[in-house]
N, C-alpha and C positions, 0 to 999 in steps of 0.2 A: 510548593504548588498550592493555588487556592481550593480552602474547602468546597466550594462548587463545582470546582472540575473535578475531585475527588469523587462527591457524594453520585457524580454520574456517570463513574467509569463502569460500575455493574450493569448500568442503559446501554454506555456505549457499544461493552461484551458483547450484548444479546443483538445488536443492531450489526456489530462487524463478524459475529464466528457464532458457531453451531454451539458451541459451553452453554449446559445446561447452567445458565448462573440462574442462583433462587431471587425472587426478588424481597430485598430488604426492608425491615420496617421504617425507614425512612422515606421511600421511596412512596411518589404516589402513585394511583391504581390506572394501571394499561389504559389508553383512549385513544384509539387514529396513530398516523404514521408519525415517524418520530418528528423531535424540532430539533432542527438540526443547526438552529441560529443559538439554541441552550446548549444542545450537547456536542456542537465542533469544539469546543476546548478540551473533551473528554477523548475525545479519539482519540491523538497520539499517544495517551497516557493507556489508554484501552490498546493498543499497539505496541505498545511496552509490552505489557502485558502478555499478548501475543507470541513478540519474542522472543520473551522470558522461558516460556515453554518451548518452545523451537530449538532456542539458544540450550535451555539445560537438555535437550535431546539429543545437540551435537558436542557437548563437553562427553556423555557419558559414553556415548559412543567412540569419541575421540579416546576417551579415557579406558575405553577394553581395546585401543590399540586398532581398531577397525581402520584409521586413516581419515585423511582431510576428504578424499571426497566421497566415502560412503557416510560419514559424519553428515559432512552437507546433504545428504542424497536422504540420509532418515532425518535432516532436520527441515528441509526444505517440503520432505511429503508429511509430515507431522504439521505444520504450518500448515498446507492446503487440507486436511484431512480437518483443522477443526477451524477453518473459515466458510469451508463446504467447498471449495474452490470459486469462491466467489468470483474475483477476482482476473484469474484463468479462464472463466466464461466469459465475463465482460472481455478479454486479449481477442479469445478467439471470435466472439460476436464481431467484433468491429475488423478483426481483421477479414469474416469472410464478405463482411459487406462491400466491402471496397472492388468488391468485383463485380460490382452493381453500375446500370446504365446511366442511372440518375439521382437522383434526390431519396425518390420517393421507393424509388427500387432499391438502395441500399438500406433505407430503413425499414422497409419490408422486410430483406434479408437480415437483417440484425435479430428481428422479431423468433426468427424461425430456430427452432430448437434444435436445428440438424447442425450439424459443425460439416465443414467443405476443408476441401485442400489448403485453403491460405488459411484457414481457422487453425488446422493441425501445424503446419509448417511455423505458423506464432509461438505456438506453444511449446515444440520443441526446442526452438529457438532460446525463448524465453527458460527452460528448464535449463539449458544448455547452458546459459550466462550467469544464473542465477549458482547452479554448482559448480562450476567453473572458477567463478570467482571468489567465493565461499573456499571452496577445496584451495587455491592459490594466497587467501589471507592465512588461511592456517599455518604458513609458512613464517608468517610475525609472531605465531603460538594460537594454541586452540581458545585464550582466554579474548584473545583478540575479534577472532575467528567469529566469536561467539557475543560477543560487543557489537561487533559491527552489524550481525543479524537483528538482535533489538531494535538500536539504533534507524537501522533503515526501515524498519518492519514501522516502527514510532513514525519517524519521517514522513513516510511514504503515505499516512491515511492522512496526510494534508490535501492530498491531491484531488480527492475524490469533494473535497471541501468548497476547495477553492478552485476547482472548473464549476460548478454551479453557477457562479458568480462572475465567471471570466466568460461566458459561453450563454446565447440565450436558449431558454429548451427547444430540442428540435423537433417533438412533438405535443399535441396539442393537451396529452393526456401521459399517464405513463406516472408509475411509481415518485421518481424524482420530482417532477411537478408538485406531488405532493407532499413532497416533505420540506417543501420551500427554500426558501433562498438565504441562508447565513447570512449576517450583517460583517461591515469590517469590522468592528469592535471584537465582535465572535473568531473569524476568520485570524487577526493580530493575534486575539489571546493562545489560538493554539497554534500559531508559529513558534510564540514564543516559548509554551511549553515542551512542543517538539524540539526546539532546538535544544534546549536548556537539558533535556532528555540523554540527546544525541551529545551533547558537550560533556556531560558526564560517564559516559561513556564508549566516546570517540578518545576523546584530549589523552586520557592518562593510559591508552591503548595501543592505539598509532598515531598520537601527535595531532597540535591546531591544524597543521595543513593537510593533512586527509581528510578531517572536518569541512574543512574550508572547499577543498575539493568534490565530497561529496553533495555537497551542498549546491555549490557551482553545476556539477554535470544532471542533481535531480531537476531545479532551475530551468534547466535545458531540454530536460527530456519533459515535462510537462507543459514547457511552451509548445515544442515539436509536436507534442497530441493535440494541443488545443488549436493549433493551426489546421494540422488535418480536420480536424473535426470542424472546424468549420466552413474547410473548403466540400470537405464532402459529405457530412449530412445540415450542414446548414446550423449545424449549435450542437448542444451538447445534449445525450442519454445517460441514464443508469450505466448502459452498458460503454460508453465514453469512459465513465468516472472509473470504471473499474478497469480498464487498461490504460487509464490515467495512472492510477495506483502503484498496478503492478510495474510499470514502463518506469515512474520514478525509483521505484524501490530497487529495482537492478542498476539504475542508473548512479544511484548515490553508493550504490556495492562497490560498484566499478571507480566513481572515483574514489571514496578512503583507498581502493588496491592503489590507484594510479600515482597518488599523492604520501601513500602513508609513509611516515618516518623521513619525512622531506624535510631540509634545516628549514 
């Protein structure tokens, strides 16, 4: 991995999860929202990261015999507990807007801090699949289990990257806006880190075609947002990117399950 994707994973930290990380003598001094065309190579690797802690929450648990799916259930709230639920707010933002008349009314309701019936009914949904299929990989062994969580956790902060880029803002103002538009040069480099992440610990886990699978169905679940999103707020928000995210990251679970250990 290059030194500069390295040197900005403790940026990335602080930009994806609540981790008190300190900032390093390397590092230079806080100024405006982030640049997210320097530090898109450092996500996935900041997403590793992530699931590294997630992943050792459901080994140990797995390992006092608790089972696959309370493993998954304290790995999976461990994970939203130091992202802040980011995440999970952007699901249920965008799913309660969709009950909006128009344009301009669903982004309205996107704005509004209150969570409605379709915000709650995402979210279960979403927890549902997430240990579900966590809890059902533990069935290839908890070291797998616990692979695959990284893995997708690495994967999945592509999403929020490269809808930016695929989507124009759907408002005029707004966080996102400002933290500008990744280049493809930025955008390639941390595919290719993510992947190389995910290969190393997908392959010698459940095999190239659970890889290949997951890969295929995250693909699929990120185009499927970015279509919505553009049919019903006209481009993409913060809160797009963030059930971007989460919407691949189950999706790429679901394939390693679908594919794993396939000749």
């Amino acid at each position: 991995m290059p030194l500069p994707v390295l040197s900005d994973v403790p940026e990335a930290l602080r930009f994806l999860s609540r981790l008190p990380v300190p900032r390093l003598p390397f590092e230079a001094a806080p100024g405006g929202p982030p640049d997210l065309d320097r530090l898109g190579p450092a996500l996935p690797a900041a997403g590793a990261v992530l699931g590294l802690i997630a992943a050792g929450v459901f080994l140990a648990a797995h390992g006092l015999g608790l089972g696959g799916f309370l493993a998954a259930t304290l790995a999976v709230g461990t994970l939203v507990a130091i992202t802040g639920a980011l995440h999970e707010d952007g699901l249920a933002d965008v799913a309660d807007a969709l009950g909006g008349w128009s344009v301009e009314r669903r982004l309205e309701i996107m704005k509004d801090s209150r969570i409605g019936s379709f915000g709650v009914c995402a979210l279960v949904l979403a927890f549902a699949l997430r240990l579900g299929t966590l809890a059902a990989l533990a069935a290839e062994g908890a070291l797998a289990a616990a692979a695959a969580l990284m893995a997708a956790v690495a994967v999945s902060r592509l999403a929020g990257l490269w809808m930016l880029s695929a989507l124009p803002f759907a408002r005029a103002d707004g966080f996102a806006r400002s933290a500008g538009v990744p280049g493809l040069a930025s955008r390639r480099t941390a595919f290719a880190v993510a992947l190389v992440i995910a290969a190393l610990l997908v392959v010698p886990t459940l095999g190239p075609m659970a890889l290949l699978g997951g890969v295929i169905l995250g693909i699929a679940a990120f185009s499927g947002i970015a279509r919505l999103a553009r049919a019903q707020f006209g481009g993409q928000t913060g809160d797009v990117a963030g059930a971007a995210t989460l919407t691949v990251e189950i999706a790429f679970l679901m394939g390693l399950l679908i594919f794993a250990r396939q000749p």
